[in-house]
GUFIMI-998943 format. One record per residue (C-alpha): x, y, z. Coordinates in steps of 0.05 Angstrom, whole numbers, plus 5000, padded with zeros to 4 digits. Example, Ala and Ser with C-alpha at 12.3 -4.5 7.8 and 13.67 -1.06 7.14 Angstrom:
<fitors>
{fitor {5246 4910 5156}}
{fitor {5273 4979 5143}}
</fitors>
This chain:
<fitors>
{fitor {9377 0954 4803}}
{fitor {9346 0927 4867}}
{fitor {9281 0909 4832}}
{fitor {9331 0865 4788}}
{fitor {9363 0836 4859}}
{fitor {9299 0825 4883}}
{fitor {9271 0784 4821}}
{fitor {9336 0746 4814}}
{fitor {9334 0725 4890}}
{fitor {9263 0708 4884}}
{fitor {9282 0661 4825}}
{fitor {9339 0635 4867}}
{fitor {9288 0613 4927}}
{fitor {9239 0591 4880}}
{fitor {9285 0536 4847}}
{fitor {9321 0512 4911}}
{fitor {9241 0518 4960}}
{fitor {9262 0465 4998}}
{fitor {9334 0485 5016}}
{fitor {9311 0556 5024}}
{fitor {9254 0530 5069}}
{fitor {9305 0481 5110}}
{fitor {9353 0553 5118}}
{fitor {9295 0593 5145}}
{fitor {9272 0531 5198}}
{fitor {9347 0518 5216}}
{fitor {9357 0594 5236}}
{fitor {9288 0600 5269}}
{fitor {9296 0553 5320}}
{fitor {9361 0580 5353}}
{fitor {9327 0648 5346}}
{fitor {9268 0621 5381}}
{fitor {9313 0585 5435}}
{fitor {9345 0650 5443}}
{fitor {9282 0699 5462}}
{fitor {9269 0638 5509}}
{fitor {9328 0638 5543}}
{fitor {9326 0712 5547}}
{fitor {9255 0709 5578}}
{fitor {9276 0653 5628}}
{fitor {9343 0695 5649}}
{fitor {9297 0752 5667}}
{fitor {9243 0726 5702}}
{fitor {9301 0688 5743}}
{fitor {9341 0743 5752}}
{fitor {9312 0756 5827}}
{fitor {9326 0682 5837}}
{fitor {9395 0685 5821}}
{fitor {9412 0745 5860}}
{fitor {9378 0700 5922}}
{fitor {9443 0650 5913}}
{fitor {9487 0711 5914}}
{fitor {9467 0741 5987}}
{fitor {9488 0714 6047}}
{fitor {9466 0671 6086}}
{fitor {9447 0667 6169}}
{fitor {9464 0603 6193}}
{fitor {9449 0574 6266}}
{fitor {9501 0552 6309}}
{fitor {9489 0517 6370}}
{fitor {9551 0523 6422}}
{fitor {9561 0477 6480}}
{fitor {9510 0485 6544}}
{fitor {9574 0476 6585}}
{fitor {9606 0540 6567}}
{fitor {9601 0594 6621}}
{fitor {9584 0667 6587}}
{fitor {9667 0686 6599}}
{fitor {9689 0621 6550}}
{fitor {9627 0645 6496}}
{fitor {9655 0710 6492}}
{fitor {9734 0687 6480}}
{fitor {9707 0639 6434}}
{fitor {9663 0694 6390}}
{fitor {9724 0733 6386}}
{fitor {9777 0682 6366}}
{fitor {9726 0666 6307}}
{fitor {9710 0743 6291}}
{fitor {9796 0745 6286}}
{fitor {9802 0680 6246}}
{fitor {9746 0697 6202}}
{fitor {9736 0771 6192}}
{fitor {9680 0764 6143}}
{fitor {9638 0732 6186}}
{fitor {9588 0779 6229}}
{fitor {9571 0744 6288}}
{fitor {9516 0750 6329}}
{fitor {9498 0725 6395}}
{fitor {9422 0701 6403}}
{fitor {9388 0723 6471}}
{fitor {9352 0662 6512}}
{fitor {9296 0695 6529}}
{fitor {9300 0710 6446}}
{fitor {9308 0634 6432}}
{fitor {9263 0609 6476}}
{fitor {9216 0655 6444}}
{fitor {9228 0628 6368}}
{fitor {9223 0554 6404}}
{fitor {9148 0572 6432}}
{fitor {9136 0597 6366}}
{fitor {9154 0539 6330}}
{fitor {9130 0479 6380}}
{fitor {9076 0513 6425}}
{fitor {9065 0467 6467}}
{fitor {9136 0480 6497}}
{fitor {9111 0541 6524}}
{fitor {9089 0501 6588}}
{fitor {9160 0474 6595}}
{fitor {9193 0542 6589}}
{fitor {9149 0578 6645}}
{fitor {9158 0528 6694}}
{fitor {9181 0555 6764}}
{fitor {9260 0525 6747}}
{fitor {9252 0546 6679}}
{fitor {9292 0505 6624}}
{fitor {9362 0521 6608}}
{fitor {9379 0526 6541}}
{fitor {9437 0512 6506}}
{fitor {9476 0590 6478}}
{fitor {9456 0603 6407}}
{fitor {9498 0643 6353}}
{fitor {9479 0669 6284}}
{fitor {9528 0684 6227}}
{fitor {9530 0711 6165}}
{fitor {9586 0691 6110}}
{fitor {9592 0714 6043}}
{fitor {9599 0620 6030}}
{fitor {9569 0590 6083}}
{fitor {9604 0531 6071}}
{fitor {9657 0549 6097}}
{fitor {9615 0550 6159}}
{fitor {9624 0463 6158}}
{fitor {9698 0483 6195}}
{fitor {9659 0491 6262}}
{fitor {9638 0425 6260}}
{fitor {9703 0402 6280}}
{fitor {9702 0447 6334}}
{fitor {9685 0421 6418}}
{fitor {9648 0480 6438}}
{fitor {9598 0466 6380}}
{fitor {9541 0426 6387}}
{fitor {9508 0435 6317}}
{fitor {9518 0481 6258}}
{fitor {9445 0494 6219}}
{fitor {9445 0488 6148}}
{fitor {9485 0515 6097}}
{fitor {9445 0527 6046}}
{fitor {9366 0543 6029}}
{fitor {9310 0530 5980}}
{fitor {9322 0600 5957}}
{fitor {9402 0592 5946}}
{fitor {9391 0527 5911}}
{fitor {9336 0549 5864}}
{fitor {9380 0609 5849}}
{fitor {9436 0571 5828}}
{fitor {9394 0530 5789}}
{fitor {9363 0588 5751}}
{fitor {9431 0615 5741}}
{fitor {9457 0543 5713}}
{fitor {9398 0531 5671}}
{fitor {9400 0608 5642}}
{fitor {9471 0589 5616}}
{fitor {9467 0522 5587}}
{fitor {9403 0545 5551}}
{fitor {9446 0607 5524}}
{fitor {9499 0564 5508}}
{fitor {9467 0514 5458}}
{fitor {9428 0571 5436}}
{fitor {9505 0603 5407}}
{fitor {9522 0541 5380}}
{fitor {9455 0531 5342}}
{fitor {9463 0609 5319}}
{fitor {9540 0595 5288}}
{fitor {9515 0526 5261}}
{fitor {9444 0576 5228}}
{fitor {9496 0623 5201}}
{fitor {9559 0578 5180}}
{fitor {9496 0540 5144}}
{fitor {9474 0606 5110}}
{fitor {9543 0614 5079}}
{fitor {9546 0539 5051}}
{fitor {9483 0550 5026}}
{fitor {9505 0622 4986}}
{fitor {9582 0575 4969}}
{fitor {9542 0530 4930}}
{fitor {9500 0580 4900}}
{fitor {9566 0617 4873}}
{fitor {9584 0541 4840}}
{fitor {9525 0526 4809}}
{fitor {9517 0604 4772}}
{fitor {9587 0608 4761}}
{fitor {9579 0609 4684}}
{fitor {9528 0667 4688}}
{fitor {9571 0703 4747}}
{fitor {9623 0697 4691}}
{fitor {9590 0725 4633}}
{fitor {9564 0780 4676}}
{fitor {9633 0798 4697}}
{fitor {9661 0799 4627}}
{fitor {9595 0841 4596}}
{fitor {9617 0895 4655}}
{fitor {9569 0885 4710}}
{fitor {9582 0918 4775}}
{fitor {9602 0866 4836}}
{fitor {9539 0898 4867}}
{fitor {9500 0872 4811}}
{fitor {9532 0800 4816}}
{fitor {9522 0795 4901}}
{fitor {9469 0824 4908}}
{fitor {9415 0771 4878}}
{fitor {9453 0712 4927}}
{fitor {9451 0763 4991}}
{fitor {9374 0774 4974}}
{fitor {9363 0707 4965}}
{fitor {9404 0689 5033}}
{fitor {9362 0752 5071}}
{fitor {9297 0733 5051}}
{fitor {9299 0659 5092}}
{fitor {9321 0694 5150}}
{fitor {9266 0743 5152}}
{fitor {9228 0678 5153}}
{fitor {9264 0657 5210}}
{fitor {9250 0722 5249}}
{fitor {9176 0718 5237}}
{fitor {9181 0631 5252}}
{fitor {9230 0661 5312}}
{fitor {9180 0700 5338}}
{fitor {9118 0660 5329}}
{fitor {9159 0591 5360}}
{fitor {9185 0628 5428}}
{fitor {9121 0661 5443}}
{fitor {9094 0593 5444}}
{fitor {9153 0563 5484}}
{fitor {9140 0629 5532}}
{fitor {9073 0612 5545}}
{fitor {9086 0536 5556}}
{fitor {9146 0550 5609}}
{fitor {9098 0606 5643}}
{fitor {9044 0553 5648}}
{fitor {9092 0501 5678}}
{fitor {9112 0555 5727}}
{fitor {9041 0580 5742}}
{fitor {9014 0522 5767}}
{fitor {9071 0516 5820}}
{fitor {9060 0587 5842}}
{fitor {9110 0619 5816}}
{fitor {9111 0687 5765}}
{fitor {9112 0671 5692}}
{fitor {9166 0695 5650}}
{fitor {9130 0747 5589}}
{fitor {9156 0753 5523}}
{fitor {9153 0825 5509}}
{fitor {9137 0863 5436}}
{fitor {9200 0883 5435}}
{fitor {9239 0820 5428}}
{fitor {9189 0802 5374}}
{fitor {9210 0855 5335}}
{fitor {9288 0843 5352}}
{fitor {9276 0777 5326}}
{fitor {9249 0804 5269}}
{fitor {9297 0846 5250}}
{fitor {9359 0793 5267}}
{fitor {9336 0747 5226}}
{fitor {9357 0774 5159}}
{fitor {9409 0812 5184}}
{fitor {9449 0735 5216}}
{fitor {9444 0694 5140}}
{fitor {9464 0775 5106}}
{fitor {9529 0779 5145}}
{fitor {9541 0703 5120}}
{fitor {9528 0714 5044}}
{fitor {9563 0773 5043}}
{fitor {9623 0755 5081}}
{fitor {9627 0689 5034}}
{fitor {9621 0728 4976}}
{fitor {9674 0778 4989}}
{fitor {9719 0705 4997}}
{fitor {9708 0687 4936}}
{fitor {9718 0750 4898}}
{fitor {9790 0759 4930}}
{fitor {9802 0688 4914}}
{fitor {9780 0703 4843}}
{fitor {9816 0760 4841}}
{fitor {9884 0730 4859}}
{fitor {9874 0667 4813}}
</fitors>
């Protein structure tokens, strides 16, 4: 019986090559663009957990405010905010980080008077944006910035990962609603033999399962295509990414052989699905 399903299918594929051909490319590419974006969501996975911690951002508070006035005006923003954590920055701590950045200030800060700097404060918010409301505020000088190169690169990442995975579904549904037009018009153009086969006594296994072959084979094409096609997209996007610095995303064995086995398994579902249709409709009629 399956050597019969087999032959039949193989007939099938053999007198509709280049529609068979144009199934397996149309399902390989979204399975391809899938293993990518699966390779790309894991090697940015640390990047996107950067834009998800918080963030210490610099506030400068007025020079003018004596050490009595600092502390009222920590606490009134530890009460209004009690997410924040708020911490005051020494001077001799500050004045350290300053030498450290500009060294020749070092000179300036030894000095017998010394140089008085203006009090410093470092907080933490779970959206540092919402750090901008101190802008507003007189005993603020300057609020340091709200963001990073790490934050922004991790929201990127995260943005990227789902617009890739997004057109990768709608290729997939578009692969698979393709798969059961192809089998629909299959059932049309045998339906005189489907017929004769039904009134000699053939099983419904018999009848189906020539057009499911002959919808599986194509997508075991596009597994192996799948495959092939995202281990070279894998190594392009890692050599992009290598010659800025950064890791390279890998394309393991595994997902190779998930691809593999998915592609036969996405155009099955189809045929068989739009089979069963028709046989209910036929049934009813």
């Amino acid at each position: 019986m399956m050597g019969h399903a087999f032959a039949e299918g193989w007939a099938l594929l053999r007198r509709r090559w280049l529609t068979s051909f144009s199934l397996a490319l149309g399902l390989a590419v979204p399975l391809a663009l899938a293993a990518l974006t699966a390779a790309v969501a894991q090697w940015s996975r640390p990047l996107v957990h950067q834009n998800e911690e918080r963030l210490t951002v610099p506030v400068l508070l007025h020079p003018r405010m004596d050490e009595r006035q600092r502390k009222e005006w920590i606490m009134t923003q530890k009460k209004e905010h009690p997410d924040w954590e708020i911490r005051e920055v020494p001077p001799e701590t500050l004045s350290k980080r300053l030498v450290l950045w500009f060294p020749y200030l070092q000179d300036f800060f030894e000095g017998e008077e010394g140089a008085e700097l203006a009090p410093l404060v470092e907080i933490r918010a779970p959206d540092p944006e919402e750090l901008k409301v101190l802008d507003s505020s007189p005993a603020v000088i300057a609020t340091g910035p709200t963001s990073s190169v790490h934050r922004i690169l991790g929201r990127m990442a995260g943005e990227t990962a789902f617009l890739m995975a997004l057109i990768c579904g709608i290729q997939l549904f578009v692969a698979i609603l393709m798969a059961g037009v192809w089998t629909h018009l299959e059932i049309y153009r045998h339906a005189d033999e489907i017929s004769i086969m039904r009134l000699v006594g053939a099983t419904e296994m018999a009848i189906r399962s020539p057009l499911v072959i002959a919808a599986v084979i194509p997508g075991f094409m596009a597994g192996i295509m799948g495959a092939v096609g995202a281990n070279f997209l894998v190594l392009q996007v890692g050599r992009v990414v290598g010659n800025l610095g950064l890791g390279v995303p890998q394309f393991s064995p595994l997902m190779m052989l998930v691809l593999v086995l998915v592609g036969p398994v996405l155009p099955g579902i189809a045929a068989i699905f739009t089979l069963a249709r028709h046989a209910r409709h036929e049934n009813s009629s």
